[in-house]
C-alpha positions as CSV (number, residue, x, y, z in Angstrom):
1,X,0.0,0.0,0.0
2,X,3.1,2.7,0.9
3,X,4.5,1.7,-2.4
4,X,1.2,2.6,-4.4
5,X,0.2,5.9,-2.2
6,X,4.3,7.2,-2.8
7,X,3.6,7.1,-6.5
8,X,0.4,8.7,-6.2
9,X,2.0,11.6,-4.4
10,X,4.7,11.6,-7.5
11,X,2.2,11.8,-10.2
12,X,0.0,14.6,-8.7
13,X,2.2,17.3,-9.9
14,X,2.5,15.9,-13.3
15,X,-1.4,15.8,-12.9
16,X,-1.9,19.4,-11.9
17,X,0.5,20.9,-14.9
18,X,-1.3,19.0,-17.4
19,X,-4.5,19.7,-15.7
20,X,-3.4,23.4,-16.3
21,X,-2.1,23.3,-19.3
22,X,-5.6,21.9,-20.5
23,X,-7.6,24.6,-19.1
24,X,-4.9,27.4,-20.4
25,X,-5.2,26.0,-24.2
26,X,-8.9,26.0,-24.3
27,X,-9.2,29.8,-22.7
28,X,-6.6,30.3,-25.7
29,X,-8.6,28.8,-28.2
30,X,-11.8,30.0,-27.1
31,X,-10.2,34.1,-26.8
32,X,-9.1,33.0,-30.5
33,X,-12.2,32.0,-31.3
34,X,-13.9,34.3,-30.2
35,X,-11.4,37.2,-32.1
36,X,-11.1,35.7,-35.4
37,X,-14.4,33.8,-36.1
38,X,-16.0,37.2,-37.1
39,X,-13.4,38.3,-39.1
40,X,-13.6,34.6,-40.9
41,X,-17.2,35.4,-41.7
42,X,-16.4,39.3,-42.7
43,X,-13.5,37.7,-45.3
44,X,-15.9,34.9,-46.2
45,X,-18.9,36.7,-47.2
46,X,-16.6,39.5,-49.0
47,X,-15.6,36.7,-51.5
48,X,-19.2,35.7,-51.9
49,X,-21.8,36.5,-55.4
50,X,-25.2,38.0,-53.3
51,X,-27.2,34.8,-54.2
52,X,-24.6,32.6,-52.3
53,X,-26.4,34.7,-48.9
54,X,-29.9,33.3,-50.4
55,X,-28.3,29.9,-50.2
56,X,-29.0,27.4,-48.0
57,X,-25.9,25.0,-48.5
58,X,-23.6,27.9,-48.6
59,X,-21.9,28.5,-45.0
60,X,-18.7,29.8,-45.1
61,X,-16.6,28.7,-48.5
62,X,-18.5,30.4,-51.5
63,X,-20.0,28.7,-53.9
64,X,-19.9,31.3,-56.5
65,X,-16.4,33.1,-55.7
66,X,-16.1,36.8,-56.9
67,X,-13.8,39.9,-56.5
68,X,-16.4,42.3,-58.0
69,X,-17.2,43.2,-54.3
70,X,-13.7,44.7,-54.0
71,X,-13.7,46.2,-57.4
72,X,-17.3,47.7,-56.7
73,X,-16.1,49.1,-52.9
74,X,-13.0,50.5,-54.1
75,X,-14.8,52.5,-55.6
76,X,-17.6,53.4,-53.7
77,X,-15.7,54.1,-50.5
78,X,-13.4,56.7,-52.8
79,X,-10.8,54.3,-51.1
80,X,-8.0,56.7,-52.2
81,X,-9.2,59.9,-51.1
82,X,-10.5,58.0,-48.3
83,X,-7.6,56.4,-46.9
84,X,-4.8,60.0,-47.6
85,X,-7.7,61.7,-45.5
86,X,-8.1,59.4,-42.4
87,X,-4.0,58.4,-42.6
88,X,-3.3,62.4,-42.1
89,X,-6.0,62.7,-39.7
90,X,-5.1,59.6,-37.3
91,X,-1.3,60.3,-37.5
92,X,-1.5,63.9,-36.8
93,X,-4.2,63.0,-33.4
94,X,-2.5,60.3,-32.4
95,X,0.7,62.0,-32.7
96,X,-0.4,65.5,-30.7
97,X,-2.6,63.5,-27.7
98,X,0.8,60.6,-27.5
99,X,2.8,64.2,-26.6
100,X,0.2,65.6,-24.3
101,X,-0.5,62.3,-22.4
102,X,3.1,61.9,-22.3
103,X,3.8,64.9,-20.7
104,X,0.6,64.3,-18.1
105,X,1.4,60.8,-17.1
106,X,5.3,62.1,-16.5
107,X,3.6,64.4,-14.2
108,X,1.5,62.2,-12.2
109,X,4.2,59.8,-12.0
110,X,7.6,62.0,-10.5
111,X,6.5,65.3,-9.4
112,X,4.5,65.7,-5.9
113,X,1.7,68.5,-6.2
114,X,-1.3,69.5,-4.6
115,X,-4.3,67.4,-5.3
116,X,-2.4,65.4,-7.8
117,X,-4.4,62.0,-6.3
118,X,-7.6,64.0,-6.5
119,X,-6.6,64.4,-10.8
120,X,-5.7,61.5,-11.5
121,X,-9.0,59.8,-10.1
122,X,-10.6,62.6,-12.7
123,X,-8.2,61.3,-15.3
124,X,-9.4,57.3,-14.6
125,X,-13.1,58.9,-13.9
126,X,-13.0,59.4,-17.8
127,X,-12.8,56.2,-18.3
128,X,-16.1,55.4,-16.7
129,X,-18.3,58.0,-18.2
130,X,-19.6,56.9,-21.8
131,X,-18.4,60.0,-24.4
132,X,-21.9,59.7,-25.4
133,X,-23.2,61.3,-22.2
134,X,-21.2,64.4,-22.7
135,X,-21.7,64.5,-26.6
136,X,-24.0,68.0,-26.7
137,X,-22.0,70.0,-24.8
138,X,-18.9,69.4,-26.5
139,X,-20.4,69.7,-30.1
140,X,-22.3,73.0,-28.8
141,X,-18.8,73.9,-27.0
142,X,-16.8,73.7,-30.7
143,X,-19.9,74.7,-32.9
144,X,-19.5,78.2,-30.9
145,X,-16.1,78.1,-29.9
146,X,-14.8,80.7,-27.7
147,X,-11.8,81.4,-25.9
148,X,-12.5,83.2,-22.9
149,X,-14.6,85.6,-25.2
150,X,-11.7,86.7,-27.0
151,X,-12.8,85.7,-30.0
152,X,-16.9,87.3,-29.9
153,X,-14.8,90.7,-28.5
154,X,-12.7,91.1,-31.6
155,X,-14.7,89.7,-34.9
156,X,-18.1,90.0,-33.1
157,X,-19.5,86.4,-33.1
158,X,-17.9,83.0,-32.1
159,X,-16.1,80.6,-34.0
160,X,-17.6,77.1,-35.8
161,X,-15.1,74.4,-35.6
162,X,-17.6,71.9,-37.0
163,X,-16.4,70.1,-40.1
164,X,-13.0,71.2,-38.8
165,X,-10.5,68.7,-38.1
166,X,-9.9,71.6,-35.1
167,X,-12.3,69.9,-32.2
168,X,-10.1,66.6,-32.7
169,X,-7.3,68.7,-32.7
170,X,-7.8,70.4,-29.7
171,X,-9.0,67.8,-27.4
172,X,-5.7,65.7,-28.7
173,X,-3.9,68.5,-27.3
174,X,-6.0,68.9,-24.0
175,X,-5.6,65.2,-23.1
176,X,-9.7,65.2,-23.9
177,X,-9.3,62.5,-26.9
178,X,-10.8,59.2,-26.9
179,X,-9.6,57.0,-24.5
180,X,-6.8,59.5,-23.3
181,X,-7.3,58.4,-19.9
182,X,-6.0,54.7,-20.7
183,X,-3.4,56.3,-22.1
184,X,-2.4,58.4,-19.3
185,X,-2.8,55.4,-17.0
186,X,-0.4,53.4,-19.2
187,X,2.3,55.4,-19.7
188,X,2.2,56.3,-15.5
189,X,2.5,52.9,-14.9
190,X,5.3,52.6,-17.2
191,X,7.7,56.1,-16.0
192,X,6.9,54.4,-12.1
193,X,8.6,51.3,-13.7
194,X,11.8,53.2,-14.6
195,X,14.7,53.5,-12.2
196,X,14.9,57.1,-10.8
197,X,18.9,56.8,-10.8
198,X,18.8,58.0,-14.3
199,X,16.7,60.9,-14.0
200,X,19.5,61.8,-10.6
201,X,22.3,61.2,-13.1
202,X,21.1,63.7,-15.5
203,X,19.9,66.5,-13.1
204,X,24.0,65.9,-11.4
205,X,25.0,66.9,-15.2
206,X,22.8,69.7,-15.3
207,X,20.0,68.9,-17.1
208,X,16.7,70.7,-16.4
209,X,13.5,68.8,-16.2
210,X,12.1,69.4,-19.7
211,X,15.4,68.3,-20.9
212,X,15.8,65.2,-18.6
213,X,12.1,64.1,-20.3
214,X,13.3,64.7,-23.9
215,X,16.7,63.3,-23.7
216,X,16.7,60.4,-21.3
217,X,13.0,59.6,-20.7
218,X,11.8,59.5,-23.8
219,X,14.4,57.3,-25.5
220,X,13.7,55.2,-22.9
221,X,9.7,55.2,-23.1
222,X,10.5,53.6,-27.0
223,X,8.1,50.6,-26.6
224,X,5.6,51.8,-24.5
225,X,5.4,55.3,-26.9
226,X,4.4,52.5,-29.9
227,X,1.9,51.2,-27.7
228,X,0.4,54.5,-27.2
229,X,0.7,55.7,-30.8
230,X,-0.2,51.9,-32.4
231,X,-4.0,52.5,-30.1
232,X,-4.5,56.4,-30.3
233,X,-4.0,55.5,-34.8
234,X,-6.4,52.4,-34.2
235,X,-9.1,54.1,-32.4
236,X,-8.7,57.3,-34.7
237,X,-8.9,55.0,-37.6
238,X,-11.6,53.1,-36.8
239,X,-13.7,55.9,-35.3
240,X,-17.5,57.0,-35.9
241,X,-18.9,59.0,-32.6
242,X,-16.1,62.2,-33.0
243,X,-15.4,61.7,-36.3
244,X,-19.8,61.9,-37.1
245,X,-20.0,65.0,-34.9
246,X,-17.1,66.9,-35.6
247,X,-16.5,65.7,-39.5
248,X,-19.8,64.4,-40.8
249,X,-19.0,65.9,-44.3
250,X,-15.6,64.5,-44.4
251,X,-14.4,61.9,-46.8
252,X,-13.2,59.4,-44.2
253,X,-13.1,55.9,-43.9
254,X,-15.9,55.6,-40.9
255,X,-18.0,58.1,-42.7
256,X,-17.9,56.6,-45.8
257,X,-18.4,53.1,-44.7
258,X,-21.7,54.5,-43.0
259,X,-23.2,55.2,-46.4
260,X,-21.6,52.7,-48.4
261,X,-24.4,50.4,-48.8
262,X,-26.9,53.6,-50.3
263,X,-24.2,55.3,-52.1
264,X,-23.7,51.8,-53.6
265,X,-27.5,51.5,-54.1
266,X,-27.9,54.5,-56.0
267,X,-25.1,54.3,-58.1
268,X,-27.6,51.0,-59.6
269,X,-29.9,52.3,-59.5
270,X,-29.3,55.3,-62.2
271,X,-27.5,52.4,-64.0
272,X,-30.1,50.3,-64.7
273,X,-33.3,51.7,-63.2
274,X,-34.0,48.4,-60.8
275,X,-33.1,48.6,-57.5
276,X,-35.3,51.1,-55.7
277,X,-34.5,49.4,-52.1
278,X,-30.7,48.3,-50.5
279,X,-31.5,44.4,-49.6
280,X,-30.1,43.0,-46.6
281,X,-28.2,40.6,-48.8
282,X,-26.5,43.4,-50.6
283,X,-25.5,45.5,-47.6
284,X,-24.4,42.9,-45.4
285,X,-21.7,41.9,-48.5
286,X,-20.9,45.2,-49.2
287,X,-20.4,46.1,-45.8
288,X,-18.5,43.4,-44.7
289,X,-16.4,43.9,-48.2
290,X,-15.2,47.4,-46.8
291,X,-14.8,46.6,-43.4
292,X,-12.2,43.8,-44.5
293,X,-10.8,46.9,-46.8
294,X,-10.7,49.4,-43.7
295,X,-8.9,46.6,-41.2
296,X,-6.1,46.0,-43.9
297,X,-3.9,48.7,-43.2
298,X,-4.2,48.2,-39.6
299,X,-3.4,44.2,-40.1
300,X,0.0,45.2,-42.0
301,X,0.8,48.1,-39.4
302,X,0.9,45.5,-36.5
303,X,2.8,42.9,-38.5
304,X,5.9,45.5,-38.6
305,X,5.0,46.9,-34.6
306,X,4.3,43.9,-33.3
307,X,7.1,43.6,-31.1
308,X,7.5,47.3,-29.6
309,X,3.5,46.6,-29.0
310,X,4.2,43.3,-26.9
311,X,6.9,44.9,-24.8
312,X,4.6,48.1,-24.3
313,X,2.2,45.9,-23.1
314,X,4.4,43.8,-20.8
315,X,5.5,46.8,-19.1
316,X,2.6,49.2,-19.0
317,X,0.8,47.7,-15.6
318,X,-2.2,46.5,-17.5
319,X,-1.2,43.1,-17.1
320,X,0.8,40.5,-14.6
């Protein structure tokens, strides 16, 4: 009986790792799962003819396989124009609110000030409240824009910033964009992280503190700056709320997609006179055809930032 109880005891171990590395693989396979099984059905139905929808033996490998939808979307999301516009627009946002939040977060985390734990709880507070709660008085702050009535005092009448890329602009710089409070919270996390013997070092040399953040904390901040950048260009990218209240005229990637479908409609319409209605059949593949369109770019940015975006990650706090 000893004999059979010691190897047991032995094997328990072994039984708990494999046990755990069960349970680990099918949390990996169902977060996969759950990720890329849309995208499957977005990059199936792209490829489809309309009467392959209307099919009931048709699931997910077309029957009738077809790359008019991409010729026909191309061309109806203006993808050019489109994609110059929104590439200007999400570099230059992402760009202006990575420097503001940078400069905020390097705040919070090494200088002691006056109701600096009080701010930051505002900065994570953003986080909580939906943007959609605040939407009318920011578009009626930017449709009659004022600067402490400097502005109304010297032309007479405030400014309109609507169908400006201004309002993005502004908020970029104010640490007001979307999700700027993640972003704050991240790059905190990761200046804590970072040995204060350097920042010592360079104030013994003589550096001020604006130059000790340019020249040795910001070469240092590489990966985590990526980060920052690789989500503040995603979001931009991919957004509708700001980008339908501030630019709702604009030729942009969220705006057009919005429309596709009609725009597509029409354009049949005049052609041959027989489509007075956009089926669900049609929109569903022509939606899904320019949302596969819109996600390209993105897909090949992260195959060349991959690895600055993994080490952001590692060391930003949000995780382990």
């Amino acid at each position: 009986m000893n004999k059979y109880k010691v190897r047991i005891r032995l094997t328990l171990p072994a039984m708990s790792r494999l046990l755990w590395s069960i349970v680990r693989a099918v949390i990996v396979f169902g977060i996969c799962f759950v990720i890329l099984y849309p995208l499957y059905l977005k990059l199936s139905v792209s490829f489809m003819d309309e009467k392959d929808l209307y099919d009931a033996t048709v699931h997910y490998v077309p029957k009738n396989f077809t790359l008019d939808n991409y010729k026909r979307v191309l061309a109806g999301l203006e993808y050019g124009r489109a994609f110059i516009n929104t590439l200007a627009l999400s570099a230059l946002v992402s760009g202006l609110q990575l420097f503001a939040c940078m400069l905020t977060a390097y705040g919070f985390a090494r200088f002691y000030f006056p109701g600096k734990n009080l701010l930051f709880a505002c900065v994570i507070f953003t986080l909580i409240v939906p943007p959609q709660i605040v939407m009318l008085p920011m578009f009626m702050n930017f449709r009659f824009f004022d600067l402490f009535g400097l502005f109304k005092r010297a032309m007479g009448h405030s400014l309109n910033l609507i169908d400006t890329p201004w309002p993005l602009i502004i908020q970029a710089m104010t640490c007001m964009g979307f999700k700027n409070g993640l972003y704050i919270y991240m790059l905190r996390q990761y200046f804590k992280g970072l040995p204060k013997e350097l920042e010592e070092a360079a104030f013994v040399d003589g550096c001020g503190r604006f130059r000790t953040f340019i020249q040795i904390m910001l070469p240092s901040s590489v990966p985590m700056m990526v980060t920052v950048f690789l989500f503040g260009f995603v979001w931009q990218w991919t957004d509708s709320f700001y980008v339908g209240m501030y630019l709702p005229k604009a030729c942009l990637f969220s705006n057009q997609l919005s429309s596709l479908a009609q725009v597509m409609a029409r354009q049949y319409q005049n052609m041959s006179g027989s489509m007075n209605f956009v089926s669900p059949g049609f929109a569903s593949m022509v939606n899904n055809t320019g949302s596969i369109l819109i996600m390209l770019p993105l897909i090949i940015l992260y195959l060349f930032c991959q690895s600055y975006f993994v080490e952001g990650i590692e060391r930003s706090g949000i995780v382990g």
